[in-house]
N, C-alpha and C positions, 0 to 999 in steps of 0.2 A: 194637058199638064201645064201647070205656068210656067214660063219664063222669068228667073228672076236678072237683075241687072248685071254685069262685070262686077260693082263693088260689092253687090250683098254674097252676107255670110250665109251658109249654110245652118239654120236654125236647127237644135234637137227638137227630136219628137218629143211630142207632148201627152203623149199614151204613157200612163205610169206615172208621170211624177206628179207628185200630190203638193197644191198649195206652192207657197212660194216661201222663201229663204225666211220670212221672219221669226216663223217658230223656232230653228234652230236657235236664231241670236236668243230668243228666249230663253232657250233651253242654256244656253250659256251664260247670262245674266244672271240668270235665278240660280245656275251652279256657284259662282261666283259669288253673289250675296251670301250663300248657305255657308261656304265652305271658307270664305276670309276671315271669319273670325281663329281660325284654326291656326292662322300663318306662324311661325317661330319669330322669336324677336333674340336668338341669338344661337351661334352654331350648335350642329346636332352632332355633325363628324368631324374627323379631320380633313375630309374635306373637302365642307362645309368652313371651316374655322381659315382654309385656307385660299377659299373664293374672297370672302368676307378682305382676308388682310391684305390678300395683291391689289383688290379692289381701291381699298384707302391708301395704301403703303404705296403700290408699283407692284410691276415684276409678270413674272409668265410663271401660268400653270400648269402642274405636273402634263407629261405628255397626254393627247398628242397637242394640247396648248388650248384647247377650246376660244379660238380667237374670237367668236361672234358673242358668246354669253361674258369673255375679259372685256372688250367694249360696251356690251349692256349696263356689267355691274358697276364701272365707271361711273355710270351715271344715275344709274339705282342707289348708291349709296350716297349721295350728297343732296338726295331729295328731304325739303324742309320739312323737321318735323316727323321726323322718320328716323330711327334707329336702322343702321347701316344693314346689319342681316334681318330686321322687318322688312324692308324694301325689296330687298331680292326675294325673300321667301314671298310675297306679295305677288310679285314678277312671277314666282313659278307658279300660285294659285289663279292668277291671272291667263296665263297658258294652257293652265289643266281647265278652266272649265271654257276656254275657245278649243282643245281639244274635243270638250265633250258635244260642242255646237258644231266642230266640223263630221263628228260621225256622226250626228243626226242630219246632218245637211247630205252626206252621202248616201244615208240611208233613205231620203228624200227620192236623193237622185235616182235610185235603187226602185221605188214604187211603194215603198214601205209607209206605211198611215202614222199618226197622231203616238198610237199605242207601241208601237216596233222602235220607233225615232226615239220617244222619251226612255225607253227602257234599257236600247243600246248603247244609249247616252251616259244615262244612269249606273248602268254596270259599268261603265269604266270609270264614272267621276266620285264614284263610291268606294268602288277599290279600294281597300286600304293600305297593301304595299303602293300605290303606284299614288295615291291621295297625299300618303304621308311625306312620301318623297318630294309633293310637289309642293309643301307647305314648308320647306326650308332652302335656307340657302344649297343651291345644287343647279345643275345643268341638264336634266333631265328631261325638266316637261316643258322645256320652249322645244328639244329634240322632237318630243311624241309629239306638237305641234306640227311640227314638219312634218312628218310622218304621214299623221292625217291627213294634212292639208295636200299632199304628193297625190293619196289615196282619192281623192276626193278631184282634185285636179282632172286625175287618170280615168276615170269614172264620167263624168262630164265630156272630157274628150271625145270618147268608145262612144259617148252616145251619141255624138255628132255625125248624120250619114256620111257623108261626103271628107273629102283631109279636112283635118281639127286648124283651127284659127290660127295663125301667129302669135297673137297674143296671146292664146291660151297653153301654146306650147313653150313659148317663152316663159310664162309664167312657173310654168311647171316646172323650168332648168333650172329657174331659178331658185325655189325651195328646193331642190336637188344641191345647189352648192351651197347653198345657207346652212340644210341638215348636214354637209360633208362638212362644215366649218363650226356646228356647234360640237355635235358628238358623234361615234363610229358607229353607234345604235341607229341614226338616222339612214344609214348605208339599207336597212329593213327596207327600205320604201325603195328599191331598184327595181323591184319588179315593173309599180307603177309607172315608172320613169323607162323601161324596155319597150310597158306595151305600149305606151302612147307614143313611144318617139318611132315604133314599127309604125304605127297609122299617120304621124308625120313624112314618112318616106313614101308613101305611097303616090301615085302618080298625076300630076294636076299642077294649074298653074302656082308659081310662088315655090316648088317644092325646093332649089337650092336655097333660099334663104331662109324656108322650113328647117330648114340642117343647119343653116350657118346660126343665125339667130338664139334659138335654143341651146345650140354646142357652146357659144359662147360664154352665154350665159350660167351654162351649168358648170364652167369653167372658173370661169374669170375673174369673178368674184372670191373663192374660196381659193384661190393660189392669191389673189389680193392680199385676202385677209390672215391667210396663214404667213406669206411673206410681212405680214407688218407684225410680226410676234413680237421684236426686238423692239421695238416703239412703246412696247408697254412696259418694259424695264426703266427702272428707276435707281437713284442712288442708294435704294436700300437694302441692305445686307440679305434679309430674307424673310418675308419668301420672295423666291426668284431662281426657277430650275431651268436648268440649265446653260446660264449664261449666256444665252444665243448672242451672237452679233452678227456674224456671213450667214451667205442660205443655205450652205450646208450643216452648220446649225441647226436652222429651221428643218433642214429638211429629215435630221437623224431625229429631232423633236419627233418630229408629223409622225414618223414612222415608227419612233415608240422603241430605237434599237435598242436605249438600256432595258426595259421591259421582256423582250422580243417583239418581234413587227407584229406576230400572229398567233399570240401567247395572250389565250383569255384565262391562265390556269396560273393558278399560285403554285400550285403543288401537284406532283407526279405519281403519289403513291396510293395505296387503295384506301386509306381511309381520310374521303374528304367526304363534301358534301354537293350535291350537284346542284346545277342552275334549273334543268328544268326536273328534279325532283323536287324541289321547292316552288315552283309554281306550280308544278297539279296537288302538292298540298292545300296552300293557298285558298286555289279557286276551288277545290272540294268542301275549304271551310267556308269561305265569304259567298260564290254563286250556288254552291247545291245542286239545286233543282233546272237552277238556271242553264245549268250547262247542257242540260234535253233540249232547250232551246238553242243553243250553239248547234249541237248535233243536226238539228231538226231545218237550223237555218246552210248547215255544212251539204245536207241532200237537197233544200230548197233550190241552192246556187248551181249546184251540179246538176240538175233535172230539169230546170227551167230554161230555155233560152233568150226568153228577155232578162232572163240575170248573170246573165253568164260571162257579160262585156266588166263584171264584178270580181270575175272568177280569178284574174291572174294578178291584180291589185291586191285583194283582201288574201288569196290564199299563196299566194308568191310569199309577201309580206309576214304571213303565218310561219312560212314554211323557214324561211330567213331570220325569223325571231324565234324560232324552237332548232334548229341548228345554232345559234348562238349561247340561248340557254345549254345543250345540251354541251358543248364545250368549255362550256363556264364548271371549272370547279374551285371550292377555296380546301385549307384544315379546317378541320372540328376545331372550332372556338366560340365562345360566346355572340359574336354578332358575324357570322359567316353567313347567315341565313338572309340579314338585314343588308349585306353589302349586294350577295347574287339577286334578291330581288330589284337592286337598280337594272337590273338589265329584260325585267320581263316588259317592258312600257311596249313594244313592237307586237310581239305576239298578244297581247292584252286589248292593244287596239282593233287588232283583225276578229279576236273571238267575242270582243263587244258587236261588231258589225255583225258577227253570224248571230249573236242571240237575240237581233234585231229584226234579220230576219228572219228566224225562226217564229219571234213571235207573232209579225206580219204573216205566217204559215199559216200558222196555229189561228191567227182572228179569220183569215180567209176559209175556215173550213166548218167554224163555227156559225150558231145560228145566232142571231139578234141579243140573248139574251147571253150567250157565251162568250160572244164580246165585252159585254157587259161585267160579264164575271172575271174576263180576263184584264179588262181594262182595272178593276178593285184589286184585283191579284197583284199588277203590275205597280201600281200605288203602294198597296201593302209591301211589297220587295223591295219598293228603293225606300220608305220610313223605317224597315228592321235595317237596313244597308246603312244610313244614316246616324241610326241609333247605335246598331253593333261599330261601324265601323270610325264612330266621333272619340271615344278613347285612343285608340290606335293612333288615327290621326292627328288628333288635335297636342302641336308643339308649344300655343302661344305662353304658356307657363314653366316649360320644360329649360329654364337656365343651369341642367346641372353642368354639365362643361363648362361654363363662365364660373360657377361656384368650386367646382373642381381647380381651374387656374390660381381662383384665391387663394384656396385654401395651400397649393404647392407655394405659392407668393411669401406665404405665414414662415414658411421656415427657410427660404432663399435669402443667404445674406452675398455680399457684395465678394468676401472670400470664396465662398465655391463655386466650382466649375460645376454649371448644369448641365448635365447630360440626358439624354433618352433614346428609345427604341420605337415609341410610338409617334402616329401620325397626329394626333391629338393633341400631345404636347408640344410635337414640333413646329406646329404651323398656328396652335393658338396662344404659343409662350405663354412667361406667366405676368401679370401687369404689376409692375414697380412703380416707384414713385417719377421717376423719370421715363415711362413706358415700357413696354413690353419686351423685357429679355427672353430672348429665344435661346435653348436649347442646342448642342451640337448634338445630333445625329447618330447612331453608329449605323443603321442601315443606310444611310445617306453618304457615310465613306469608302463607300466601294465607288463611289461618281469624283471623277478627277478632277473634274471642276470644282466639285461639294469641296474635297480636301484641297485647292489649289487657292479657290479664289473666296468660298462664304464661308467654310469654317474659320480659317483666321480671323475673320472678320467677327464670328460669334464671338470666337474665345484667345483674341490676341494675347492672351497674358502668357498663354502657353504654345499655341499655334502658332502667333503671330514670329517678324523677324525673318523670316525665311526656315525660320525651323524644318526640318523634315524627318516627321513622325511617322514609320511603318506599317507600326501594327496598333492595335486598340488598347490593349493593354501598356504598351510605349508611351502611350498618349496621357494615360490614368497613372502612370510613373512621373511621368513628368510634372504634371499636376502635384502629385505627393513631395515632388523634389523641391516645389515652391511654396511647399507648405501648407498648400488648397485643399482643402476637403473637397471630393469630390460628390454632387449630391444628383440623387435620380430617383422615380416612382419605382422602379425595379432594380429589386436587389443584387439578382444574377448579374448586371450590367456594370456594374462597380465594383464584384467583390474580386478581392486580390491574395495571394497566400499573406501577405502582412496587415490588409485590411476588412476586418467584419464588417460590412453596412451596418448601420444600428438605423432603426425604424423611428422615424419621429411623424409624429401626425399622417400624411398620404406620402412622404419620400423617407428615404432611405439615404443619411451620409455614412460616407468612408473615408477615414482618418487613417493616416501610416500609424499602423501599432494600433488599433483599436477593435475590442477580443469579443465583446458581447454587441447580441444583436438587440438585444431587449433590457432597456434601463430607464431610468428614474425620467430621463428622455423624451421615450418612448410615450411615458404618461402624461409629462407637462405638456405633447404635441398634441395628446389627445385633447386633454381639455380648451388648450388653445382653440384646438377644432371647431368646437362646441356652436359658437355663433353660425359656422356656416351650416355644420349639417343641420340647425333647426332651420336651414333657407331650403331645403333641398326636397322637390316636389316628391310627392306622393306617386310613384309609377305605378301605370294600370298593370295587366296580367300580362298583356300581349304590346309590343313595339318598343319605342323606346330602348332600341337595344344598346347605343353605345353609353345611353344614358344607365343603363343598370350595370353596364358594367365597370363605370367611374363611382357608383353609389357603393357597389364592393368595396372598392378603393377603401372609404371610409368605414366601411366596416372593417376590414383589415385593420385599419388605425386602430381600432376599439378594442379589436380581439387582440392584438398586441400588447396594446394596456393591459388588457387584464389577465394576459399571461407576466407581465411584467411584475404588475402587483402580487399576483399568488405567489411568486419566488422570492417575494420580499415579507409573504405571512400576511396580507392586507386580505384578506377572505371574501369581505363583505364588499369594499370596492370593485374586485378582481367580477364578482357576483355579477355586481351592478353595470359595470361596463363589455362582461358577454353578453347581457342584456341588449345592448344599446346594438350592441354589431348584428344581436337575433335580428331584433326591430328592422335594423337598415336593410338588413337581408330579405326581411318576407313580407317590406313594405308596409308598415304598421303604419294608420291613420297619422299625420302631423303633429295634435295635438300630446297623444302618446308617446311618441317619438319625443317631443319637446319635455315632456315629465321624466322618461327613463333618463335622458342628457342631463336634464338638472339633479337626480338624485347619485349618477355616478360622479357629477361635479364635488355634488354637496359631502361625498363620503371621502373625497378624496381631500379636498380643501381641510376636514376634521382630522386627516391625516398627515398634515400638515406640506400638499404638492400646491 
């Protein structure tokens, strides 16, 4: 047997791994070129719209404060030539397909050939929940980043005979508190981070520094950077939750108390919709067939014991990412489907790696030419993966939230007090001539701080002075008492026994003494309208969900009109303008859309609005 020196490392076997790291970078590079034209070049959510604004403004984001990706965007956003949410959506497609290079890379390490590596790759960099996510502003896919890269780490380790490197375990603590410092989802990859810090302890020179080194690391950094939350607050009103200034601040942030600390559930009751009932939707629409190969690679792992050093990374990981779905629930609303799929990036990563090697099964049992056929097949799956899945994904045209703001902008005058309930309008205000007024809140005043120290600051006319306002309704009185019309996208939110909303274009004011919801108003805000819904893409059938649900919005505006009109005898405008609401509703081609807009203009103009 040889003798190697005191300084040499203990080298991994070289039985099983196939080739060396460059294909992966391939595989990542070439994801990356395919998939950057897709990036959004302006928010998809709230938030999204609310990354985008602490980014340029200041401020800390919603709990539990995502310190690592607040410092990224910092810097993503003031890159030349670059619109501020292109840059970060950029950043997350850049992520997603190093993502897709670290499971091929693992799957490398695994024993898996040319055909298993591009496939398992492929199936997660195709995805289209987990694609679309990663082509806009969002914190998501630097996480799954981590995740893999843990994965991957942990894998390399196992395979080393003898205790794993310093380096190598340090390395590993380290994306241990990176993923603890961007998002809670990276918490998925502990298993990795058990086994290998178990084969860390084991017995052999170096092992207290084995312990000290790593613990550090997996440390130190992410109380670091959670402790610098307050450094990222700025003079600006908002956004910026929860005031932090001491570390217990930071530390009710980290923990999420307004939320609850261990509250993945909006809602208690039985009719919601589940997290991981929406991912074996999903992946029964976008993998199919593919998922025989998950299966096929889930008996691979368990039966084999050269792969089994695979087994507590990928199925740990699995197991920690479908217990998280499984407690994720939101209500039945139009994009509840769209928000629980943020959370399947963990288990998505671990059943790309089985259908990798599933397919590594499946080529090893085949003869010459059924590799052959498998390797076409595998080809053929990620071009339909590609094709199916580039509607879904692809944001780079998707400005209806920036078009939505304007179009709330059209009827914002300097008199009312804007109000809201959503996150959309709260954190992407609407843009004025002097910048972006933001909205007060009302789910946001149940936070002491929200009512103490950033509301007055929204809406000092009635807030401000030390005033101290109760209840929501006290608040919407006092506004009335100064005269202000109060204005909001939602009705329910402003109406009062003394005030009807009346509907104009996408908001809703309320006047003390004001009786009808629907008036002459109602129609001049449609037309007003007119310029932007001819700006407002064409959505495919499937994604874009917060986007279809602000493109309502406008149809609501239309359908109001022309309830407005019929009560006024206008027949043929009232016609023309449910037209335009049909259209908005069931996604009628652009140009179309453009003609119904000009003929309920043109009927109404002859009507003299």
């Amino acid at each position: 047997m040889t003798r190697r020196g005191p300084g040499a490392r203990s080298a991994p076997p070289t039985g099983g791994v196939r080739g060396g790291p460059l294909r992966s970078v391939w595989i990542g590079l070439v994801t990356l070129a395919l998939l950057a034209p897709t990036a959004a070049r302006s928010p998809q959510t709230g938030d999204g719209a609310e990354i985008v604004a602490t980014a340029l403004r200041g401020g800390v984001l919603h709990p539990p404060g995502f310190p690592l990706q607040a410092w990224i965007d910092r810097v993503l956003v003031r890159v030349p030539g670059l619109e501020p949410a292109h840059g970060v959506s950029l950043f997350g497609l850049l992520s997603h397909a190093a993502t897709a290079g670290a499971i091929a890379e693992t799957l490398r390490w695994l024993g898996v050939g040319g055909i298993g590596c591009i496939l398992g790759a492929g199936a997660f960099a195709l995805y289209p929940p987990i694609w679309a996510l990663a082509a806009q502003p969002e914190v998501f896919a630097l996480a799954h980043l981590l995740v893999a890269a843990m994965i991957l780490m942990s894998v390399r380790i196992l395979r080393e005979p003898g205790p794993p490197s310093l380096g190598a375990l340090s390395l590993l603590g380290l994306l241990g508190s990176l993923g603890a410092a961007q998002h809670p989802v990276a918490l998925a990859g502990l298993p990795a981070l058990v086994a290998s810090g178990a084969r860390g302890l084991r017995p052999g020179p170096g092992r207290l520094l084995r312990v000290i080194a790593p613990g550090a690391l997996l440390v130190l950094p992410a109380v670091a950077l959670y402790l610098g939350l307050p450094l990222l607050r700025s003079d600006s009103a908002w956004p910026d939750w929860g005031a932090l200034r001491a570390p217990g601040d930071v530390l009710r942030h980290v923990l999420r108390q307004e939320y609850g600390t261990f509250s993945l559930s909006a809602a208690t009751g039985t009719d919601t919709v589940s997290g991981v009932g929406i991912w074996l939707q999903d992946i029964l629409r976008d993998w199919n067939v593919m998922i025989l190969l998950a299966v096929a690679g889930l008996v691979d792992i368990a039966r084999r014991r050269e792969l089994r050093l695979g087994l507590v990374p990928i199925i740990g990981t699995a197991a920690l990412g479908l217990a998280l779905l499984l407690r994720a629930h939101l209500p039945h609303q139009t994009y509840s489907g769209a928000v629980l799929e943020h959370l399947q990036g963990p288990v998505t990563i671990a059943a790309s790696l089985l259908i990798g090697l599933g397919a590594e099964a499946l080529g090893r049992r085949a003869a010459p030419v059924g590799r052959r056929i498998l390797l076409v097949a595998a080809v053929a799956a990620l071009a339909v993966g590609l094709f199916l899945g580039w509607p879904v994904a692809d944001l780079s045209k998707d400005r209806t939230l920036m078009i939505y703001a304007r179009g709330v902008a059209l009827e914002l005058r300097d008199e009312h007090v804007y109000v809201t309930e959503g996150d959309v309008e709260g954190f992407l205000g609407a843009p004025m001539p002097a910048g972006p007024r933001y909205p007060v809140s009302q789910p946001m005043m149940s936070f002491p701080w929200y009512v103490s120290g950033t509301a007055p600051r929204l809406e000092p006319r009635v807030l401000g002075g030390g005033r101290l306002i109760q209840t929501w309704d006290g608040f919407l009185q006092a506004g009335f008492d100064q005269g202000r019309p109060v204005l909001s996208s939602s009705p329910g939110l402003i109406a009062t026994a003394h005030a009807v909303p009346e509907l104009r274009g996408l908001v809703y004011v309320a006047d003390s003494g004001a009786t009808e919801e629907l008036t002459i108003e109602s129609v001049a805000g449609a037309i007003r309208l007119t310029p932007l819904a001819k700006e407002l893409p064409v959505l495919p059938a499937r994604g874009h969900a917060f986007s279809r649900f602000y493109v309502r919005r406008f149809a609501r505006a239309y359908a109001g009109a022309a309830e407005a009109l019929r009560r006024r005898g206008a027949a043929e405008a009232a016609i023309r303008a449910d037209a335009v609401a049909d259209g908005l509703n069931q996604a009628v081609p652009g140009d179309r859309r453009a003609r119904l807009l000009d003929w309920f203009v043109t009927a109404c103009r002859d009507l003299g609005y």
